[in-house]
DRENTOR-59489 format. One record per atom (N, C-alpha, C, O): residue in three letters; atom name; y, x, z. Coordinates in Angstrom, 1 decimal. Last residue first. Layout:
> ALA;CA;Y;X;Z .
...
***
This chain:
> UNK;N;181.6;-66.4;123.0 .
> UNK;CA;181.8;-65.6;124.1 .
> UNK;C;180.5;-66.3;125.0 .
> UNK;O;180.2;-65.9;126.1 .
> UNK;N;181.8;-67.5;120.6 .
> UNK;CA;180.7;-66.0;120.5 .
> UNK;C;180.9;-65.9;122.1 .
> UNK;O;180.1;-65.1;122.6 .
> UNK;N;184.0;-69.5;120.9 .
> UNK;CA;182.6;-70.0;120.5 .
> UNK;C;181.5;-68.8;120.7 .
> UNK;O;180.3;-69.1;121.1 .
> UNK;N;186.0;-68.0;120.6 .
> UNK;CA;186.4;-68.8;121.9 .
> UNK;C;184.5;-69.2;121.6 .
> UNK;O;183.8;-68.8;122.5 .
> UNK;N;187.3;-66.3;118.5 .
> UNK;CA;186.1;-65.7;119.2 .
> UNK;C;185.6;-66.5;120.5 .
> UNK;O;185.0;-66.0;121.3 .
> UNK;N;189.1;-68.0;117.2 .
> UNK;CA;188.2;-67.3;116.3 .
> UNK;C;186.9;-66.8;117.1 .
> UNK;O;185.7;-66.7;116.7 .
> UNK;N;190.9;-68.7;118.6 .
> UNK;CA;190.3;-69.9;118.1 .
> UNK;C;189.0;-68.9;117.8 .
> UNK;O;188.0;-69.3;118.4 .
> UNK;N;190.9;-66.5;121.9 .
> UNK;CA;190.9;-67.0;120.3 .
> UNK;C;190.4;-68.1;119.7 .
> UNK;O;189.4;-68.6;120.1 .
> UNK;N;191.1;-64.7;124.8 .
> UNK;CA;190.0;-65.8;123.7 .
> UNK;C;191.3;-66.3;122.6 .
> UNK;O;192.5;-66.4;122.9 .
> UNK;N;193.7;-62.5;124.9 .
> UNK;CA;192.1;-62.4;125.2 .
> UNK;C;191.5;-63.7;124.2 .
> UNK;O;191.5;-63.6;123.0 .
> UNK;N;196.0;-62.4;123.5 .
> UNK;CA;195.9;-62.4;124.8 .
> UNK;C;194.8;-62.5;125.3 .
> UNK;O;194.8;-62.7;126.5 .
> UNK;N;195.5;-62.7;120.7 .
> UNK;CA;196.3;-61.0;121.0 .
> UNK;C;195.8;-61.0;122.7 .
> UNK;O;195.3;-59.9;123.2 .
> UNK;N;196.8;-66.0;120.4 .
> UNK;CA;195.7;-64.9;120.5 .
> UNK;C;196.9;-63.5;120.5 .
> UNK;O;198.1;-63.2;120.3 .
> UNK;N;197.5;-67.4;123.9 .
> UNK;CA;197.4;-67.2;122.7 .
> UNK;C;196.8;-66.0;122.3 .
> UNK;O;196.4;-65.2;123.0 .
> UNK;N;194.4;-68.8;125.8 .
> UNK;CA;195.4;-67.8;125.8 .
> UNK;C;195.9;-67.7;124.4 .
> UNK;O;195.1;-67.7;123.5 .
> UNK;N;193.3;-72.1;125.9 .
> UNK;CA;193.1;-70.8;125.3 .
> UNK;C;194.5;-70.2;125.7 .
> UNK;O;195.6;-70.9;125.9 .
> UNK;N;193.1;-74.7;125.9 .
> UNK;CA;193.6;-74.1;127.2 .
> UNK;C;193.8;-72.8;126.8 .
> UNK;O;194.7;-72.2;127.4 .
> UNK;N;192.0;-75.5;123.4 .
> UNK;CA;193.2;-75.8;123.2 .
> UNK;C;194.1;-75.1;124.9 .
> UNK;O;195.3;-75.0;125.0 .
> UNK;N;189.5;-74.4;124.2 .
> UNK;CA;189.9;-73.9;122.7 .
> UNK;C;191.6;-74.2;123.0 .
> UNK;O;192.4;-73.3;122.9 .
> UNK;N;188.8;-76.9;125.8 .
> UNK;CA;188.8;-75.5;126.4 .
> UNK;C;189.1;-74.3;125.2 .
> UNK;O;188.9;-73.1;125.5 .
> UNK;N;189.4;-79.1;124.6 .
> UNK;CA;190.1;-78.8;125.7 .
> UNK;C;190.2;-77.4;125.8 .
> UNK;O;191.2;-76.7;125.9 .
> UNK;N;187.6;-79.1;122.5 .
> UNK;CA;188.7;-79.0;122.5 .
> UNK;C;189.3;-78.1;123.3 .
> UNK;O;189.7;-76.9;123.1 .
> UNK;N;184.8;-79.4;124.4 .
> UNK;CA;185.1;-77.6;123.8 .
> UNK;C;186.4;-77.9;123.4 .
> UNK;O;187.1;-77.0;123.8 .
> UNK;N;185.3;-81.9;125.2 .
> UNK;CA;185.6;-80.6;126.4 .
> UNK;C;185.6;-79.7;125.6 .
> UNK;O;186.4;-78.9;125.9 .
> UNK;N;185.0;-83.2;122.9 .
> UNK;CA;186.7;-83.5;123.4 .
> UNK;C;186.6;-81.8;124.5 .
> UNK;O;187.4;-80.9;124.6 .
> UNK;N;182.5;-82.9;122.5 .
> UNK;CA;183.4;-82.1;121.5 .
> UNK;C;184.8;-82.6;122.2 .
> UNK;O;185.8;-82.0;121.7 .
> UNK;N;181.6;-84.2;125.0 .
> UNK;CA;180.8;-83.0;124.5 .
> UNK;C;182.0;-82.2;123.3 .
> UNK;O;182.3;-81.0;123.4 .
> UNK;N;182.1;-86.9;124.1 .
> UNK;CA;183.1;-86.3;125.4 .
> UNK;C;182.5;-84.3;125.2 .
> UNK;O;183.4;-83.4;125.5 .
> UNK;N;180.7;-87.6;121.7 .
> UNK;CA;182.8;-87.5;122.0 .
> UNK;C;182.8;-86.8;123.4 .
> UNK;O;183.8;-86.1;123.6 .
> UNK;N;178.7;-87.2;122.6 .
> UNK;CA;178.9;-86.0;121.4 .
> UNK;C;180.3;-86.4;121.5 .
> UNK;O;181.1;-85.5;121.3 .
> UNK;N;178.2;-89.1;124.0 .
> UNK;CA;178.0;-88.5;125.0 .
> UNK;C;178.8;-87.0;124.1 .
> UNK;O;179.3;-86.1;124.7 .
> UNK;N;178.6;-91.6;122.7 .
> UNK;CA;179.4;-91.0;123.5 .
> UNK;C;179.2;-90.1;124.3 .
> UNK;O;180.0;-90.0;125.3 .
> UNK;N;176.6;-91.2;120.8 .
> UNK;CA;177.6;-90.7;119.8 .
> UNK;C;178.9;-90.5;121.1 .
> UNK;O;180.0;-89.9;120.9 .
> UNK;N;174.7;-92.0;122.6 .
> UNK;CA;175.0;-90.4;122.1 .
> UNK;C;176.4;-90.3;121.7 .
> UNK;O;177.2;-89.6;122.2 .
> UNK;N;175.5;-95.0;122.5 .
> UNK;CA;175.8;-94.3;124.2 .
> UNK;C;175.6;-92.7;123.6 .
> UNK;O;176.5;-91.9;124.1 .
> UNK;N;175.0;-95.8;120.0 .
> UNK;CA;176.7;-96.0;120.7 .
> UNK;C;176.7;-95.1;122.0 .
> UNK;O;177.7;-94.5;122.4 .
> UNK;N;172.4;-93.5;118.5 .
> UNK;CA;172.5;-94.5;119.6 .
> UNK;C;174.5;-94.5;119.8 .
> UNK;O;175.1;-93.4;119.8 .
> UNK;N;172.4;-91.8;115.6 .
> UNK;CA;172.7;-92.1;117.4 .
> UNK;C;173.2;-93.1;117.6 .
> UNK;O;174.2;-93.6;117.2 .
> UNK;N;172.5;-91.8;113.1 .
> UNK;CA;171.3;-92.3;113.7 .
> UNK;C;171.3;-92.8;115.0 .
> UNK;O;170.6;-93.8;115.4 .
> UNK;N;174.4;-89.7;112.6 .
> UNK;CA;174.5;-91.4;111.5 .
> UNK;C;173.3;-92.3;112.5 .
> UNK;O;173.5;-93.5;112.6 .
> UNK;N;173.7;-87.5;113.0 .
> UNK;CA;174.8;-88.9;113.8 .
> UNK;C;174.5;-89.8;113.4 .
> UNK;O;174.4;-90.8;114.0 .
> UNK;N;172.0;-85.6;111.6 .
> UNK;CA;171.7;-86.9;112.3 .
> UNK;C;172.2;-87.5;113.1 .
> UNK;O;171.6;-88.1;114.0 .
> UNK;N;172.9;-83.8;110.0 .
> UNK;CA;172.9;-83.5;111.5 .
> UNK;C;172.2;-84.5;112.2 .
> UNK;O;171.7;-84.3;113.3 .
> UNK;N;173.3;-84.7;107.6 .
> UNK;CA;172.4;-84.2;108.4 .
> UNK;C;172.4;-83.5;109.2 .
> UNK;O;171.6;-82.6;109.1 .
> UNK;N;175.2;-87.0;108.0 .
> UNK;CA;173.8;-87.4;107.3 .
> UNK;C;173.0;-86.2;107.9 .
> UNK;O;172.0;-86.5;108.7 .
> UNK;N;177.5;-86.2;109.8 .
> UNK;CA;176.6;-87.4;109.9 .
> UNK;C;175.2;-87.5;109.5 .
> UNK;O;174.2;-87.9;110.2 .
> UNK;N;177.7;-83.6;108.1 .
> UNK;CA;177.6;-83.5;109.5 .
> UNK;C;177.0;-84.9;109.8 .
> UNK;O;175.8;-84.8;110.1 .
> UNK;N;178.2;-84.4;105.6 .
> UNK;CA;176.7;-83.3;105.8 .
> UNK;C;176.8;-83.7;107.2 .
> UNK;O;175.8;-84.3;107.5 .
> UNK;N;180.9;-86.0;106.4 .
> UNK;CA;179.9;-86.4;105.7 .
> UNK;C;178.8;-85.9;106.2 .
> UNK;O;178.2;-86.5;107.1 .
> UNK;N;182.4;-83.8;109.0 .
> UNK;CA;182.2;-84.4;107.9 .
> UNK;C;180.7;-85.3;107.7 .
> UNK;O;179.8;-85.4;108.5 .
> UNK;N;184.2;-84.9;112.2 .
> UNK;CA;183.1;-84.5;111.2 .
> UNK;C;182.5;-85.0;109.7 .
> UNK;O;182.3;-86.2;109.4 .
> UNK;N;186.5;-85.4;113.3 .
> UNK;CA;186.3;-84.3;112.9 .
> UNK;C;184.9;-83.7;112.1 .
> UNK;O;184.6;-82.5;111.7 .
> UNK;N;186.0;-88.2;114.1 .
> UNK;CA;186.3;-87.8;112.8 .
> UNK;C;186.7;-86.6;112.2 .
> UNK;O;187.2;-86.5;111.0 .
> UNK;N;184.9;-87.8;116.7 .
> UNK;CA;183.8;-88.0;115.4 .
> UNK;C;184.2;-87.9;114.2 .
> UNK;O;183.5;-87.7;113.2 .
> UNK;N;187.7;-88.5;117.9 .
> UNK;CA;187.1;-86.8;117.8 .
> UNK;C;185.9;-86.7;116.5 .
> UNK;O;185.9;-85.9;115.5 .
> UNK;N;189.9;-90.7;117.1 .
> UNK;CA;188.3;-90.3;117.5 .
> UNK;C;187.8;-89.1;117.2 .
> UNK;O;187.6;-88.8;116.0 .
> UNK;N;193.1;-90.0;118.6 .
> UNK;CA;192.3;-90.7;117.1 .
> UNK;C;190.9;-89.9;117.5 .
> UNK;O;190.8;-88.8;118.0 .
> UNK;N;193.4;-88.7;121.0 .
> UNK;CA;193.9;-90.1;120.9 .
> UNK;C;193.3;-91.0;119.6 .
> UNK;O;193.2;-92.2;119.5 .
> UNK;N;194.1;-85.5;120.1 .
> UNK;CA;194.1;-86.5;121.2 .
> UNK;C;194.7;-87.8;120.8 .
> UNK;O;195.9;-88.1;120.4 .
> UNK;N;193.7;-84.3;116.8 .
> UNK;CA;194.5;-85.0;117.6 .
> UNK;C;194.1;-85.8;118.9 .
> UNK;O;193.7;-86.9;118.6 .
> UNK;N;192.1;-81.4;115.9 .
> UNK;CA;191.8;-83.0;116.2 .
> UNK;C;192.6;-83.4;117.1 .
> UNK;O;192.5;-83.0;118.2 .
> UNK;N;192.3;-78.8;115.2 .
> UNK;CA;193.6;-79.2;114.5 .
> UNK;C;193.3;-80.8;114.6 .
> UNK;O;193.8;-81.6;113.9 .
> UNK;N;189.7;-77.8;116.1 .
> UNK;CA;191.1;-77.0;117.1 .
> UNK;C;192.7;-78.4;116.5 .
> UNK;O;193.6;-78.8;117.2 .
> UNK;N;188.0;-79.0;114.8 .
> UNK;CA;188.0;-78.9;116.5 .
> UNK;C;189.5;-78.9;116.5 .
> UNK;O;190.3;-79.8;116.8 .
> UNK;N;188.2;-77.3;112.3 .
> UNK;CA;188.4;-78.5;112.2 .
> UNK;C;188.8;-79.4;113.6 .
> UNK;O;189.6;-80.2;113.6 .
> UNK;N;187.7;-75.0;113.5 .
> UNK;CA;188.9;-75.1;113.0 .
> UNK;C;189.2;-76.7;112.9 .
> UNK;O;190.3;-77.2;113.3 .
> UNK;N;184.7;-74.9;114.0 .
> UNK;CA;185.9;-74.7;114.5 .
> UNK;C;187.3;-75.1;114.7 .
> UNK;O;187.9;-75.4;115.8 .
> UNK;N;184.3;-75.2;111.4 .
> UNK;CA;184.4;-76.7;112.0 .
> UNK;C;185.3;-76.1;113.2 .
> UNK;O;186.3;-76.7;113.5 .
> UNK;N;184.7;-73.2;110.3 .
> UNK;CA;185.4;-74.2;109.7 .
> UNK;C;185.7;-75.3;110.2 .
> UNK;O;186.6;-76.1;110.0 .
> UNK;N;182.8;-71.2;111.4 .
> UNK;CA;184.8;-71.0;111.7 .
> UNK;C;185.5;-72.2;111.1 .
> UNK;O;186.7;-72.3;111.3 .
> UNK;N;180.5;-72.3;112.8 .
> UNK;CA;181.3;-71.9;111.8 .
> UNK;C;182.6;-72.3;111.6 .
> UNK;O;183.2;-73.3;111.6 .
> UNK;N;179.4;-73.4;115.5 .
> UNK;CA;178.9;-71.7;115.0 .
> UNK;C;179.9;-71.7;113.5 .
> UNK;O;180.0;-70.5;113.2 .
> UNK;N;179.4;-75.7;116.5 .
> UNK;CA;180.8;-74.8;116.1 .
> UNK;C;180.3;-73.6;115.7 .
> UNK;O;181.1;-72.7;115.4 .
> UNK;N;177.2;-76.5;115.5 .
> UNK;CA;178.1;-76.7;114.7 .
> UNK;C;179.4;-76.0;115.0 .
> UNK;O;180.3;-75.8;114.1 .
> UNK;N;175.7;-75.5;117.7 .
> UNK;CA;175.2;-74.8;116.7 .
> UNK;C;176.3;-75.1;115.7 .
> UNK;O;176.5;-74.2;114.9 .
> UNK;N;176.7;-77.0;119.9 .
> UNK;CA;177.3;-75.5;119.7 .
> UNK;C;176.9;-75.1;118.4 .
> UNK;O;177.6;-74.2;117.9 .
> UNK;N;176.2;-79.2;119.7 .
> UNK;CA;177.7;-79.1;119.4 .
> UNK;C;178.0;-77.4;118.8 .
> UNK;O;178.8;-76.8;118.1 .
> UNK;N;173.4;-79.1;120.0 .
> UNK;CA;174.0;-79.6;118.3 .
> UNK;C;175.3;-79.3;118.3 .
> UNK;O;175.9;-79.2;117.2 .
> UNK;N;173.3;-78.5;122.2 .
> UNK;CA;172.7;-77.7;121.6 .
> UNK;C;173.7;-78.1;120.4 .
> UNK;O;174.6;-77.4;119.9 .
> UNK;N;174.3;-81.2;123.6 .
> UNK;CA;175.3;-79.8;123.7 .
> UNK;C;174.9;-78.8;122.6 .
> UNK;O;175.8;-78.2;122.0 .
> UNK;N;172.4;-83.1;122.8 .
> UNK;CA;173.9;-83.1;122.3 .
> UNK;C;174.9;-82.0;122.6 .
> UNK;O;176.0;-81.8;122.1 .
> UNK;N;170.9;-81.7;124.0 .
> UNK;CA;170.0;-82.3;122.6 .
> UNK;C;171.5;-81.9;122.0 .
> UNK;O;171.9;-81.0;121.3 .
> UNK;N;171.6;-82.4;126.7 .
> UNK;CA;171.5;-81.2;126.2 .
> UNK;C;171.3;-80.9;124.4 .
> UNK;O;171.5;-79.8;123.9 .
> UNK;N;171.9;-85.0;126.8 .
> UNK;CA;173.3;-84.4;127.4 .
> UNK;C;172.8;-83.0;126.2 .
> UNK;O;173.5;-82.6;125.3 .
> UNK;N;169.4;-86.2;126.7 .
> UNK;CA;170.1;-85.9;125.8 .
> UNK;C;171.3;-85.3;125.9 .
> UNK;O;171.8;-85.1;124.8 .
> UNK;N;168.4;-84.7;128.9 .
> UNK;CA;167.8;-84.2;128.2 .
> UNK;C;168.7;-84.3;126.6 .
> UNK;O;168.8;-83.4;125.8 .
> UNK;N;170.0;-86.4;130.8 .
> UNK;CA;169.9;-84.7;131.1 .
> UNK;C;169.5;-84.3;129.6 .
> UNK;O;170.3;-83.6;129.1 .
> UNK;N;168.4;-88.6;130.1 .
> UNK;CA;169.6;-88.6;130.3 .
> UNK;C;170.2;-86.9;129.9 .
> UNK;O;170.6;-86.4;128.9 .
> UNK;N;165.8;-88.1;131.3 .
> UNK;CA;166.1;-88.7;129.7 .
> UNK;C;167.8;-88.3;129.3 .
> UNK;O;168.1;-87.7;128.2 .
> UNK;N;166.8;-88.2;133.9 .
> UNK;CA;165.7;-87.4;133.2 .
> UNK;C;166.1;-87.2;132.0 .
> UNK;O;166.8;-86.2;131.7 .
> UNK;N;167.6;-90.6;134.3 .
> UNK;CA;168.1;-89.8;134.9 .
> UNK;C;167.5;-88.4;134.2 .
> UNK;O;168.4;-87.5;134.1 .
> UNK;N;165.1;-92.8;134.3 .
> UNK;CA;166.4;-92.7;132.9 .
> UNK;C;167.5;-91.4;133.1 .
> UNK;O;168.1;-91.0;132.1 .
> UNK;N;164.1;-91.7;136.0 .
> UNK;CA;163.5;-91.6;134.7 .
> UNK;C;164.2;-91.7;133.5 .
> UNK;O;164.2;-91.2;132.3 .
> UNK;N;165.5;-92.6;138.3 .
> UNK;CA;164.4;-91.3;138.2 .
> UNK;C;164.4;-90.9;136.5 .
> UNK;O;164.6;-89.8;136.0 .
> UNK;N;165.1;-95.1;137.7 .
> UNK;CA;166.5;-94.6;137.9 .
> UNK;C;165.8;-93.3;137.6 .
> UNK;O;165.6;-93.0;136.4 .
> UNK;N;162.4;-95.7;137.7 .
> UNK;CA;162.6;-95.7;136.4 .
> UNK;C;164.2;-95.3;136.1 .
> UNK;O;164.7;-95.3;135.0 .
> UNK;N;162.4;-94.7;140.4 .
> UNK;CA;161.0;-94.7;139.6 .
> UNK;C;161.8;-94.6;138.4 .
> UNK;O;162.0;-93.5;137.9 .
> UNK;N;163.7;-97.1;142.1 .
> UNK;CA;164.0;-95.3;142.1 .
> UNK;C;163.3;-94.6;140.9 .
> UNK;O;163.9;-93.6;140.6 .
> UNK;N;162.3;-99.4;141.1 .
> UNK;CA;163.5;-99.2;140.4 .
> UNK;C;163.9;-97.4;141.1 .
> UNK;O;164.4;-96.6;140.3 .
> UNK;N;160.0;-98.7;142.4 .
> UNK;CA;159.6;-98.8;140.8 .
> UNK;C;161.2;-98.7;140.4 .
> UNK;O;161.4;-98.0;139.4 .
> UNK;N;160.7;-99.2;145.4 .
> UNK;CA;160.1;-98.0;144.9 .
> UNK;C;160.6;-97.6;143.5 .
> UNK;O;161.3;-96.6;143.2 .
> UNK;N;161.5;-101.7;145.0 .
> UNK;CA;163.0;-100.8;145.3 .
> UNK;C;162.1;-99.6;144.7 .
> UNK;O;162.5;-99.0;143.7 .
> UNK;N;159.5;-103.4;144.4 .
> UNK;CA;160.4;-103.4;143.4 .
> UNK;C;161.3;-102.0;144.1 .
> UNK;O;161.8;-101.3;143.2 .
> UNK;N;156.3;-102.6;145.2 .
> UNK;CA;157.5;-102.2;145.8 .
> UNK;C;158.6;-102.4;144.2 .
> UNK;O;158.5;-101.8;143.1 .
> UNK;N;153.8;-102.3;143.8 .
> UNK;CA;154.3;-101.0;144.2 .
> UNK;C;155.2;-101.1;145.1 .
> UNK;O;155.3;-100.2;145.8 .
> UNK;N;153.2;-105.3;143.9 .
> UNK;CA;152.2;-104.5;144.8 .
> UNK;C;153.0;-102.9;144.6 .
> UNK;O;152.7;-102.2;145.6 .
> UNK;N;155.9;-106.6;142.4 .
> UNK;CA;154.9;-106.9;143.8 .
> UNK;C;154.3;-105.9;144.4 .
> UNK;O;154.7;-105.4;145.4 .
> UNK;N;155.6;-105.0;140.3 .
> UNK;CA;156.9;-104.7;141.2 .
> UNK;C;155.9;-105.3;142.4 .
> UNK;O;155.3;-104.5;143.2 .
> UNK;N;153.3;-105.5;139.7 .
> UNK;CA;153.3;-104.2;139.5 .
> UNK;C;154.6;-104.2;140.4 .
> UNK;O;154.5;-103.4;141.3 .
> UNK;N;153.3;-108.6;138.5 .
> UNK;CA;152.8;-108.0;139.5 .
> UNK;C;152.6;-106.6;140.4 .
> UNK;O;152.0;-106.6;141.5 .
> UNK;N;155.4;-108.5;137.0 .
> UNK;CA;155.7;-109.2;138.6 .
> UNK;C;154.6;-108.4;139.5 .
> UNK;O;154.7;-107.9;140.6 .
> UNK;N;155.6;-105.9;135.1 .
> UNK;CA;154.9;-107.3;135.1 .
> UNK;C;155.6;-107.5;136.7 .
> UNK;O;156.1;-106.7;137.4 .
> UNK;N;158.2;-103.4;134.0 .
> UNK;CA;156.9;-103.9;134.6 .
> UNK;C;157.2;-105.1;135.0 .
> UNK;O;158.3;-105.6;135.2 .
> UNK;N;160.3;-103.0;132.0 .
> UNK;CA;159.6;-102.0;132.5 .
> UNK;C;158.1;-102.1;133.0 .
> UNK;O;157.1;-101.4;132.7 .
> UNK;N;161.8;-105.8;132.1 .
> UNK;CA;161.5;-104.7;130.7 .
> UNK;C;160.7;-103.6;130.7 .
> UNK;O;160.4;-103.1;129.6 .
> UNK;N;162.0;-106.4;134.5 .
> UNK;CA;160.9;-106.6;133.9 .
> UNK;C;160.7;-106.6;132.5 .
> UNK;O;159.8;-107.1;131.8 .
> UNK;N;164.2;-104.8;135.5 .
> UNK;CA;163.4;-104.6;136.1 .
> UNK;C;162.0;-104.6;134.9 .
> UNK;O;161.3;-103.8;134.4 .
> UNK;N;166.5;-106.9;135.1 .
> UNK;CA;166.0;-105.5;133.9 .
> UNK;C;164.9;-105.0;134.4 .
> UNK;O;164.4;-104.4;133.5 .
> UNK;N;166.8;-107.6;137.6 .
> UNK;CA;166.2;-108.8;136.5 .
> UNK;C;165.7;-107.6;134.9 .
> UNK;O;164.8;-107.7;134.1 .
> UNK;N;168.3;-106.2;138.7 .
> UNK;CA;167.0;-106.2;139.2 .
> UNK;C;166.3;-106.9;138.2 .
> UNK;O;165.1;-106.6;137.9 .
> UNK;N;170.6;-103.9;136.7 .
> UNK;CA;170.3;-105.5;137.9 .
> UNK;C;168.6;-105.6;137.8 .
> UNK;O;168.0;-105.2;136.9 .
> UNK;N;170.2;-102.2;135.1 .
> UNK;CA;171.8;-101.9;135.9 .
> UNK;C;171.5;-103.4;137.0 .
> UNK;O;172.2;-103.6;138.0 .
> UNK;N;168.8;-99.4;133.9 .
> UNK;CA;169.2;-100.8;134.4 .
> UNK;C;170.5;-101.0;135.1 .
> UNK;O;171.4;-100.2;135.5 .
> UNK;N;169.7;-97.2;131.1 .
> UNK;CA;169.5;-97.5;132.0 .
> UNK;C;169.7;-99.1;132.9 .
> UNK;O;170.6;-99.9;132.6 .
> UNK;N;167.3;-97.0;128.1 .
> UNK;CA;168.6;-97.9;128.9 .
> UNK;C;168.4;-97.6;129.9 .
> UNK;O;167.2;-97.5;130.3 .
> UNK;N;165.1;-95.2;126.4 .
> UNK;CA;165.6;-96.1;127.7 .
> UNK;C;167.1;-96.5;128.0 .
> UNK;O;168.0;-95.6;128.0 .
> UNK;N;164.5;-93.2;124.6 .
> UNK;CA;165.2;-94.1;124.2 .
> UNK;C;165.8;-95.7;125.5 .
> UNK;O;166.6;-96.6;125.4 .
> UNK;N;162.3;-91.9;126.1 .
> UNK;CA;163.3;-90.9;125.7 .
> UNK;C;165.1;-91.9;125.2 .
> UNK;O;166.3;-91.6;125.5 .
> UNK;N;160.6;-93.2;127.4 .
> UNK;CA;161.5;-92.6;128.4 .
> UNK;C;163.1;-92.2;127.4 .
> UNK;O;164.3;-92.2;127.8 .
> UNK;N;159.3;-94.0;124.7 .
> UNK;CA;160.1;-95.4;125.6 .
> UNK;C;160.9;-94.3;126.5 .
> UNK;O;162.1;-94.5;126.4 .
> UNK;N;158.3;-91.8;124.2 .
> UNK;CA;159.1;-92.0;123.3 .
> UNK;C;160.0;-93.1;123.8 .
> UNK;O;161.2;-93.2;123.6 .
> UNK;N;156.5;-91.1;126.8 .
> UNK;CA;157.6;-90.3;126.0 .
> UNK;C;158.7;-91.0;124.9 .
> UNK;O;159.8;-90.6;124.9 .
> UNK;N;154.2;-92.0;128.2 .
> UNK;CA;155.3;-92.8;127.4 .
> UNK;C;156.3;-92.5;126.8 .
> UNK;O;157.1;-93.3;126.2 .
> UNK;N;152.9;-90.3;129.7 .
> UNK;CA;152.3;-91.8;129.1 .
> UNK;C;153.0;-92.1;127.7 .
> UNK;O;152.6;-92.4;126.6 .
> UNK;N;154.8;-88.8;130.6 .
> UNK;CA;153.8;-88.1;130.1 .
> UNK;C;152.7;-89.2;129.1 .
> UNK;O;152.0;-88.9;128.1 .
> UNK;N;156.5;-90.3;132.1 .
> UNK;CA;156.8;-89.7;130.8 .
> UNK;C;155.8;-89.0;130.1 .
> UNK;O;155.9;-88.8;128.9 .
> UNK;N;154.3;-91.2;133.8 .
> UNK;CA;155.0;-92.3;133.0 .
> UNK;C;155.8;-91.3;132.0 .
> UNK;O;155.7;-91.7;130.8 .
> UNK;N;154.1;-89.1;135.3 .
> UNK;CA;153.0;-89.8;134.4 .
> UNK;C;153.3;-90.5;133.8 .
> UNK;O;152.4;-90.7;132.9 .
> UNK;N;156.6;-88.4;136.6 .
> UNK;CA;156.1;-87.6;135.7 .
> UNK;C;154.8;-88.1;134.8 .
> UNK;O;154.6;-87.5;133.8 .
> UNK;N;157.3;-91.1;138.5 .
> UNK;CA;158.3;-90.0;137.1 .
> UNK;C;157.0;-89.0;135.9 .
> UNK;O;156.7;-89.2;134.7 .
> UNK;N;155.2;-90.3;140.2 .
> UNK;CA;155.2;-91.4;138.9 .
> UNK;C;155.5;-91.1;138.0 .
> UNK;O;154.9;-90.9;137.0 .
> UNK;N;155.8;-88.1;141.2 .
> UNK;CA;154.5;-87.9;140.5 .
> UNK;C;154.4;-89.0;139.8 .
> UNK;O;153.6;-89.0;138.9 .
> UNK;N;158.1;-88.4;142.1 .
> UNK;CA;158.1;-87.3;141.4 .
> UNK;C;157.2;-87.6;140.7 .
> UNK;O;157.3;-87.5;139.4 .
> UNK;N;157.2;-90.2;144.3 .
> UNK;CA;158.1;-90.7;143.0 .
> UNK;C;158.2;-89.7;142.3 .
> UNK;O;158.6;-90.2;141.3 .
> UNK;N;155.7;-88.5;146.4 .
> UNK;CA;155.0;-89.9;145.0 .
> UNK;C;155.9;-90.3;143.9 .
> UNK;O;155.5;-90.6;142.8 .
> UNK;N;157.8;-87.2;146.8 .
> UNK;CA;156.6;-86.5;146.4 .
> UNK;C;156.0;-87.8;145.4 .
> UNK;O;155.9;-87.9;144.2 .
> UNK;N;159.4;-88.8;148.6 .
> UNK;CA;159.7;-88.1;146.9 .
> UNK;C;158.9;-88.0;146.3 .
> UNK;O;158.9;-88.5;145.2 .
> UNK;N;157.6;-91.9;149.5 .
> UNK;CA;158.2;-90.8;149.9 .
> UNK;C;158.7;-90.0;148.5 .
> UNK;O;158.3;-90.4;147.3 .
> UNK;N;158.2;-95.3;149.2 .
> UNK;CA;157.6;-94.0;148.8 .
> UNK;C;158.2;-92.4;148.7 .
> UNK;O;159.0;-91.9;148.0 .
> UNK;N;158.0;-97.9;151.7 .
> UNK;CA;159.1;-96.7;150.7 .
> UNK;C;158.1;-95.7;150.5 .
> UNK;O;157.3;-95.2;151.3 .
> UNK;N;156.0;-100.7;151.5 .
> UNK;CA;156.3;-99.4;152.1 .
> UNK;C;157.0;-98.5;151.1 .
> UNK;O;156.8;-98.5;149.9 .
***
């Protein structure tokens, strides 16, 4: 039997509540056979495999959100100085954006650590503040390299 939202909300949320550190580091699936990185035969049997896979889509979806944000928070706190700023503004389209960061920025910031799928989520995260620094008005005409981050 399909489980209505209400139940899958309330899985979602016991299983992160159980398991926090597996939610946080999850893959998402992508074929039924990943299924049993999550649960035994038996568990897909008696919940319902389509249920248990909305259940842990649900959950990687979650996770997901969470580092989107982990990785927005850290972009903005690094543009907070007019250097890296700067360093943003003068990154070529087409050579890897991460090489706008220094050394301190890998070691402590904690890139050096992220997963291939953050460190893509921190290139598309620093390619859009580009974009939106490099759409800028020139200055005198409202935003600024200089004030494009305070606003």
């Amino acid at each position: 039997m399909r489980w209505t939202t209400q139940r899958i909300v309330s899985e979602v949320s016991q299983i992160d509540l159980r398991y926090p550190d597996e939610v946080r580091t999850m893959e998402r699936p992508t074929e039924w056979a990943d299924m049993y990185n999550f649960f035994d035969a038996h568990d897909l049997w008696m919940h319902g495999a389509w249920n248990l896979w909305i259940v842990v889509q649900s959950l990687f979806e979650k996770a997901e959100e969470e580092r989107r944000q982990i990785v927005s928070d850290w972009v903005w706190a690094w543009l907070a100085t007019s250097a890296n700023r700067n360093k943003l503004s003068r990154w070529q389209p087409g050579l890897d954006v991460l090489d706008v960061l220094g050394t301190g920025d890998w070691l402590e910031g904690g890139v050096l650590e992220c997963s291939a799928h953050v460190q893509g989520l921190l290139r598309r995260e620093l390619t859009k503040w580009h974009q939106d620094v490099c759409s800028s008005p020139p200055a005198g005409q409202g935003r600024t390299v200089q004030n494009w981050v305070g606003e």
